[in-house]
VMD Tcl script that builds the backbone (N, CA, C; Angstrom):
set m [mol new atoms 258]
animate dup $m
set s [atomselect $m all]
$s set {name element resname resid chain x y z} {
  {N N UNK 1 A 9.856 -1.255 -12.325}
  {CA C UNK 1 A 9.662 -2.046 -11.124}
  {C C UNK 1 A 9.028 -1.162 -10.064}
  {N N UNK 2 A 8.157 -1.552 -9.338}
  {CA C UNK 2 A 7.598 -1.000 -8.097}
  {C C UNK 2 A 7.722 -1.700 -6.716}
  {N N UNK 3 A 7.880 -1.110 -6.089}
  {CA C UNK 3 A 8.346 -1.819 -4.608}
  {C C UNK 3 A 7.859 -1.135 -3.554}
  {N N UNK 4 A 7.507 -1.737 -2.734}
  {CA C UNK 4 A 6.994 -0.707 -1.283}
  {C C UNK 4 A 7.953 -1.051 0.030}
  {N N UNK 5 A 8.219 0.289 0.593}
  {CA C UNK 5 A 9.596 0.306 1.342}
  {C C UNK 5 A 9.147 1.147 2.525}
  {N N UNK 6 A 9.080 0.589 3.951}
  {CA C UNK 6 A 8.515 1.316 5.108}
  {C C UNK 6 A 10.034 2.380 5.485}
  {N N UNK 7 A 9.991 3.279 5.843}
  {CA C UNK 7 A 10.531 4.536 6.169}
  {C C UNK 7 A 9.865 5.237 6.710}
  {N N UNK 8 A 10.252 6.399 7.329}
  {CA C UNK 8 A 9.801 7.231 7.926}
  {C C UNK 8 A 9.523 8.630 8.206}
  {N N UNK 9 A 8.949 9.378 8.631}
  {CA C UNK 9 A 8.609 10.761 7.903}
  {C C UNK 9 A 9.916 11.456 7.407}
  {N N UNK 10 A 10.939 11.733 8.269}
  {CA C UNK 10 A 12.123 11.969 8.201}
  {C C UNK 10 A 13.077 11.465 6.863}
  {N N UNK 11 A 12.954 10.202 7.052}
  {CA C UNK 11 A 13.730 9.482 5.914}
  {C C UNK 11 A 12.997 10.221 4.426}
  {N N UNK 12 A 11.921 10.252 4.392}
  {CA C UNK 12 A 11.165 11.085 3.334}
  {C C UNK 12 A 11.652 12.136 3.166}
  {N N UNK 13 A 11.608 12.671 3.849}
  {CA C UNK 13 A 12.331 14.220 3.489}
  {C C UNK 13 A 13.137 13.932 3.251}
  {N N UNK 14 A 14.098 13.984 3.878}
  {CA C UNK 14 A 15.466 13.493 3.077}
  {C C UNK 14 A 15.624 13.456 1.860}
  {N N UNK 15 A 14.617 11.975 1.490}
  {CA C UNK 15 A 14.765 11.712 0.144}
  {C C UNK 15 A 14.322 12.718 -1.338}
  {N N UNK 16 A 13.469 13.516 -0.499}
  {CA C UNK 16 A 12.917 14.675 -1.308}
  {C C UNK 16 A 13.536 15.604 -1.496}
  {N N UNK 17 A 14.407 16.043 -0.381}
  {CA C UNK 17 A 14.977 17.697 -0.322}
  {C C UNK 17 A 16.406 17.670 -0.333}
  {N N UNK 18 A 17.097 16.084 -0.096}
  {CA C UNK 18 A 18.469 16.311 -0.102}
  {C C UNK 18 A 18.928 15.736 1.277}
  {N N UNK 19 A 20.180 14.842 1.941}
  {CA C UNK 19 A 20.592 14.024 2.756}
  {C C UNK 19 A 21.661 15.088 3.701}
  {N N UNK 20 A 21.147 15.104 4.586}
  {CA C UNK 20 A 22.344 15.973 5.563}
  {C C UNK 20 A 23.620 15.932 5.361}
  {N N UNK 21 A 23.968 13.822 5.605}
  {CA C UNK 21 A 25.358 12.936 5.393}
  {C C UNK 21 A 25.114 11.270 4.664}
  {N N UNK 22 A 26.088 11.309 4.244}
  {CA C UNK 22 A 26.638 9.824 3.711}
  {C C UNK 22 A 25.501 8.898 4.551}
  {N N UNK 23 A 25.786 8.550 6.292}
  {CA C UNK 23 A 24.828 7.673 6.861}
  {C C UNK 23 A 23.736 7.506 6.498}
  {N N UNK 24 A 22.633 8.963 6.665}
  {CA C UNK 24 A 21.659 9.107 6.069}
  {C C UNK 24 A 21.125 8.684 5.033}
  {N N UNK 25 A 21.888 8.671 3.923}
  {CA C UNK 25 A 21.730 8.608 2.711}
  {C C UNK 25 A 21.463 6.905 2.525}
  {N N UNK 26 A 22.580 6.325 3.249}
  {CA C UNK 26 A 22.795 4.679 3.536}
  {C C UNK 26 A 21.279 4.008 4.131}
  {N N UNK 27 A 20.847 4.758 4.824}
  {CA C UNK 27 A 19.476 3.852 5.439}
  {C C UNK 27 A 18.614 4.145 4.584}
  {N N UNK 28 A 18.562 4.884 3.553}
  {CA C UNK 28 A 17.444 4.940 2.779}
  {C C UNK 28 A 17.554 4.114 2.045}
  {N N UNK 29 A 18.925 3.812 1.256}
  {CA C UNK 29 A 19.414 2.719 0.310}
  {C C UNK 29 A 18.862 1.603 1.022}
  {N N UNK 30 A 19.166 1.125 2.514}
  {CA C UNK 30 A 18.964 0.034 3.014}
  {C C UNK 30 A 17.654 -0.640 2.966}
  {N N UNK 31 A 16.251 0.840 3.069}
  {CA C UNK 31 A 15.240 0.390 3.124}
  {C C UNK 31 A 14.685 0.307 1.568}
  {N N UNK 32 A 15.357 0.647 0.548}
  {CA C UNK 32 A 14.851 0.362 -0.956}
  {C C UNK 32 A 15.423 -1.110 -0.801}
  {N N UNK 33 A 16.579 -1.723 -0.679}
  {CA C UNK 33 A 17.311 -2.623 -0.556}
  {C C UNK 33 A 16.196 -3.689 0.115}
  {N N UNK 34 A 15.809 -3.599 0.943}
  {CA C UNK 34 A 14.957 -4.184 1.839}
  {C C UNK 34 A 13.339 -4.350 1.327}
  {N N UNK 35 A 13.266 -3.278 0.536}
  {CA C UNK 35 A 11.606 -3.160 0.503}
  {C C UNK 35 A 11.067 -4.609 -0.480}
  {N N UNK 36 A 9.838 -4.389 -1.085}
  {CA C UNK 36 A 9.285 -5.438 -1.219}
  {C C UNK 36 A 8.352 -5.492 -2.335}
  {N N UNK 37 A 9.053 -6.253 -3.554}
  {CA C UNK 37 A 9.235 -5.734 -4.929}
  {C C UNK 37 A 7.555 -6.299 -5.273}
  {N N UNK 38 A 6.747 -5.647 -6.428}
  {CA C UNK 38 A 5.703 -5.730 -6.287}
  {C C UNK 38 A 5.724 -6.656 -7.736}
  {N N UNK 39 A 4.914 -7.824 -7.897}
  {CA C UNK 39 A 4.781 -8.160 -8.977}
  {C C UNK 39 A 4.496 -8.295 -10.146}
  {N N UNK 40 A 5.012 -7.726 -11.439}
  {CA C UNK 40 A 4.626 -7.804 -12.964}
  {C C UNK 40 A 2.984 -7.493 -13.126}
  {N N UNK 41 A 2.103 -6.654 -13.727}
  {CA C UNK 41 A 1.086 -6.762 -14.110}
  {C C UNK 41 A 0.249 -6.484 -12.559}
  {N N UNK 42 A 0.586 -6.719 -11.600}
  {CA C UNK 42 A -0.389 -6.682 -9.956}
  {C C UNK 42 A -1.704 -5.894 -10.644}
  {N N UNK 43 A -2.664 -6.657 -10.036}
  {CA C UNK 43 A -4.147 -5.903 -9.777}
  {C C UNK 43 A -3.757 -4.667 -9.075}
  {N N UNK 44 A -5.309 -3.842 -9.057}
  {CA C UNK 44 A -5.374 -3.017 -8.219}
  {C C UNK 44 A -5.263 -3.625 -6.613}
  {N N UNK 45 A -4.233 -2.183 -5.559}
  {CA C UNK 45 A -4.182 -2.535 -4.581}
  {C C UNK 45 A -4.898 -1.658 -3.466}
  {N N UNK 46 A -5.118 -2.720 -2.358}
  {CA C UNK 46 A -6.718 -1.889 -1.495}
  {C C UNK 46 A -6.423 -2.132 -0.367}
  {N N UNK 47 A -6.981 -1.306 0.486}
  {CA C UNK 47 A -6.608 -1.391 2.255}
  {C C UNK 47 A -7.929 -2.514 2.766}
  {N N UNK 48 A -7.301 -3.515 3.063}
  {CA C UNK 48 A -8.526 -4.151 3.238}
  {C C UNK 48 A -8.860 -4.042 4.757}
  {N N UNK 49 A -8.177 -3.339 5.349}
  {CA C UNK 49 A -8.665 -2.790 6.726}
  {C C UNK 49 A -9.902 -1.648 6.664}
  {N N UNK 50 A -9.457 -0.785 5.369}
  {CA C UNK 50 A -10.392 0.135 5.385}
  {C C UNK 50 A -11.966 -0.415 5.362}
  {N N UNK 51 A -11.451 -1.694 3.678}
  {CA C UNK 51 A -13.232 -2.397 3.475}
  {C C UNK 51 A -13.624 -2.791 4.946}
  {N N UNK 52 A -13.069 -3.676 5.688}
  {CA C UNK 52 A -13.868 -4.571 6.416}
  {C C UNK 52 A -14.217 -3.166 7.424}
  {N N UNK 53 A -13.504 -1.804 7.824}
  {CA C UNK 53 A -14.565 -1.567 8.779}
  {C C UNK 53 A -15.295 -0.423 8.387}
  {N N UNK 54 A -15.739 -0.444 6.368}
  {CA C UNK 54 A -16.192 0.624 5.873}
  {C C UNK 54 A -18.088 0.775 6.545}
  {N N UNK 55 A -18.501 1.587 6.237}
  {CA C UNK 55 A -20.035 1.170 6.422}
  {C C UNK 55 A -20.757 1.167 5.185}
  {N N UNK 56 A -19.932 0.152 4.448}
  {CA C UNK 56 A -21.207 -0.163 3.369}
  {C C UNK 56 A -21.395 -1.117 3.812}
  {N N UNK 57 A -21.755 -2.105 4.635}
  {CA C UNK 57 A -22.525 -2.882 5.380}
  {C C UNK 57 A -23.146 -2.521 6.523}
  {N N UNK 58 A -24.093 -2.625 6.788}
  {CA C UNK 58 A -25.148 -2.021 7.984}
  {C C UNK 58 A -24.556 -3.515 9.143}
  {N N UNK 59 A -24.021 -4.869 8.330}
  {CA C UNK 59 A -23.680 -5.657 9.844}
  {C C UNK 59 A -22.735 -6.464 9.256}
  {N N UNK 60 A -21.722 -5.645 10.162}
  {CA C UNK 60 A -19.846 -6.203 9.695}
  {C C UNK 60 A -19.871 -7.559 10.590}
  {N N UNK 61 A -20.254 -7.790 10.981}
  {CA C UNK 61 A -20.752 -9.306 12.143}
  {C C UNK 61 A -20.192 -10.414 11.319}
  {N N UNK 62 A -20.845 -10.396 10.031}
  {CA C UNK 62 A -21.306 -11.377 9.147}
  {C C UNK 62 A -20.297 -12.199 8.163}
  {N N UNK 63 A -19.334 -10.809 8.204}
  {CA C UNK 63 A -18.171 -10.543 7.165}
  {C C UNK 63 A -17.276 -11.954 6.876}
  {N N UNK 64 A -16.628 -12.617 8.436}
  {CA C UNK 64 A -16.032 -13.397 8.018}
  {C C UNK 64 A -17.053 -15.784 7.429}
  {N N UNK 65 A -18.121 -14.896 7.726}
  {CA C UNK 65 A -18.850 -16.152 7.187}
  {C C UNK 65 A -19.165 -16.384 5.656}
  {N N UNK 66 A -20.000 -14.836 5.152}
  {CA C UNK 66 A -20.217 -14.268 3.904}
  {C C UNK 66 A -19.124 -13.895 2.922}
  {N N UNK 67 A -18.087 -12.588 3.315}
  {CA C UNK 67 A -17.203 -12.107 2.383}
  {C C UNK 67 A -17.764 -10.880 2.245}
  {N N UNK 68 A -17.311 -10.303 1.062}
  {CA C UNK 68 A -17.705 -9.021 0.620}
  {C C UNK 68 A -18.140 -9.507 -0.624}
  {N N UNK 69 A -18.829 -8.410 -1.094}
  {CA C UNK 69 A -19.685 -8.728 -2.821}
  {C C UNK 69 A -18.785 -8.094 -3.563}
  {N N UNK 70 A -18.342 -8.137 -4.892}
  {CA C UNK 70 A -17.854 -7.445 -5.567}
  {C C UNK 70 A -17.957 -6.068 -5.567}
  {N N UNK 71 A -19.086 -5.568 -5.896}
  {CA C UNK 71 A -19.425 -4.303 -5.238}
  {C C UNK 71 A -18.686 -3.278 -4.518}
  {N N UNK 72 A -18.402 -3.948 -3.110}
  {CA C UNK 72 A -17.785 -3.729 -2.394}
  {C C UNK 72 A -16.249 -3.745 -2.093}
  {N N UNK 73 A -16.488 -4.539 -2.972}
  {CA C UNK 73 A -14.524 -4.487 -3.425}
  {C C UNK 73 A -13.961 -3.514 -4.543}
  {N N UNK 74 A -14.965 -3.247 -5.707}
  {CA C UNK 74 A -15.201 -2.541 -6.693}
  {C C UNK 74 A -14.698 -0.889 -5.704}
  {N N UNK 75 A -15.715 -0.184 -4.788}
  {CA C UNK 75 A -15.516 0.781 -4.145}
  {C C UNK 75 A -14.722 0.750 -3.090}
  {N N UNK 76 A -13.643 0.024 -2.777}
  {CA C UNK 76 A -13.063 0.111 -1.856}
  {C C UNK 76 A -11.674 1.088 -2.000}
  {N N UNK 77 A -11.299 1.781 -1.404}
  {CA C UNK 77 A -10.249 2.681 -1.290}
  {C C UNK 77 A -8.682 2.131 -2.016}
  {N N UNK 78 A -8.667 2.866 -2.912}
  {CA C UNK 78 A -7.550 2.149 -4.058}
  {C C UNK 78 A -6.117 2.360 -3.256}
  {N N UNK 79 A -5.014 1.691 -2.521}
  {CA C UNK 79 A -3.734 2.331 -2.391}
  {C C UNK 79 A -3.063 2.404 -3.743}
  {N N UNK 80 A -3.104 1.384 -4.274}
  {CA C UNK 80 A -1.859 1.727 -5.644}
  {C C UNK 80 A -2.825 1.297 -6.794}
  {N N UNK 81 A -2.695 1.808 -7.634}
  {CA C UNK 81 A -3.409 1.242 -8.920}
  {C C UNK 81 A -2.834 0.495 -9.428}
  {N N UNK 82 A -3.463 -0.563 -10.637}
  {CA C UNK 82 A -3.150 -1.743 -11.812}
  {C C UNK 82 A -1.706 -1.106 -12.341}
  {N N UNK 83 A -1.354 -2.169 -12.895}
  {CA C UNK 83 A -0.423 -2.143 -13.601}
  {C C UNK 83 A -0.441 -2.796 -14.715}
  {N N UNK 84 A -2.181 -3.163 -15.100}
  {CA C UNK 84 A -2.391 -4.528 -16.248}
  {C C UNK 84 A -3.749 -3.613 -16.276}
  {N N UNK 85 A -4.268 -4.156 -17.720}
  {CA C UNK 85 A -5.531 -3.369 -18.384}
  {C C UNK 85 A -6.464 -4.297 -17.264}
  {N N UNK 86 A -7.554 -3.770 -16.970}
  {CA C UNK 86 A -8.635 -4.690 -16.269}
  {C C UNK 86 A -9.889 -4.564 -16.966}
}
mol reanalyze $m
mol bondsrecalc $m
mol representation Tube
mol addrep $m
């Protein structure tokens, strides 16, 4: 299973190097508890903030009339990879 769980620099460490106390330890549980389970097989995943203000378009103007070309989705900045053959 994969899940994505917002925390914070701190809470990271933690989780890496070892928990000061019990509390500590509890909010990390809370935010796995909380996070946000990713689904079976998911495509590749992409910042689509990054595409829309990448400059492989010379005029981002256009974007929400047109779209993006495959292309452009093809090279766009991977956050998590497949989990299914593509």
């Amino acid at each position: 299973m994969q899940i994505v769980i917002d925390i914070d620099d701190m809470a990271h460490d933690w989780l890496v190097n070892g928990f000061p106390d019990e509390d500590d330890m509890e909010m990390a549980i809370r935010a796995i508890k909380n996070g946000t389970p990713l689904p079976d097989n998911h495509g590749r995943l992409i910042d689509a903030d990054a595409l829309r203000l990448s400059d492989l378009a010379p005029e981002p103007w256009y974007r929400p009339m047109w779209g993006y070309s495959e292309s452009e989705i093809d090279y766009a900045p991977t956050i998590l990879e497949a989990t299914r053959g593509e």
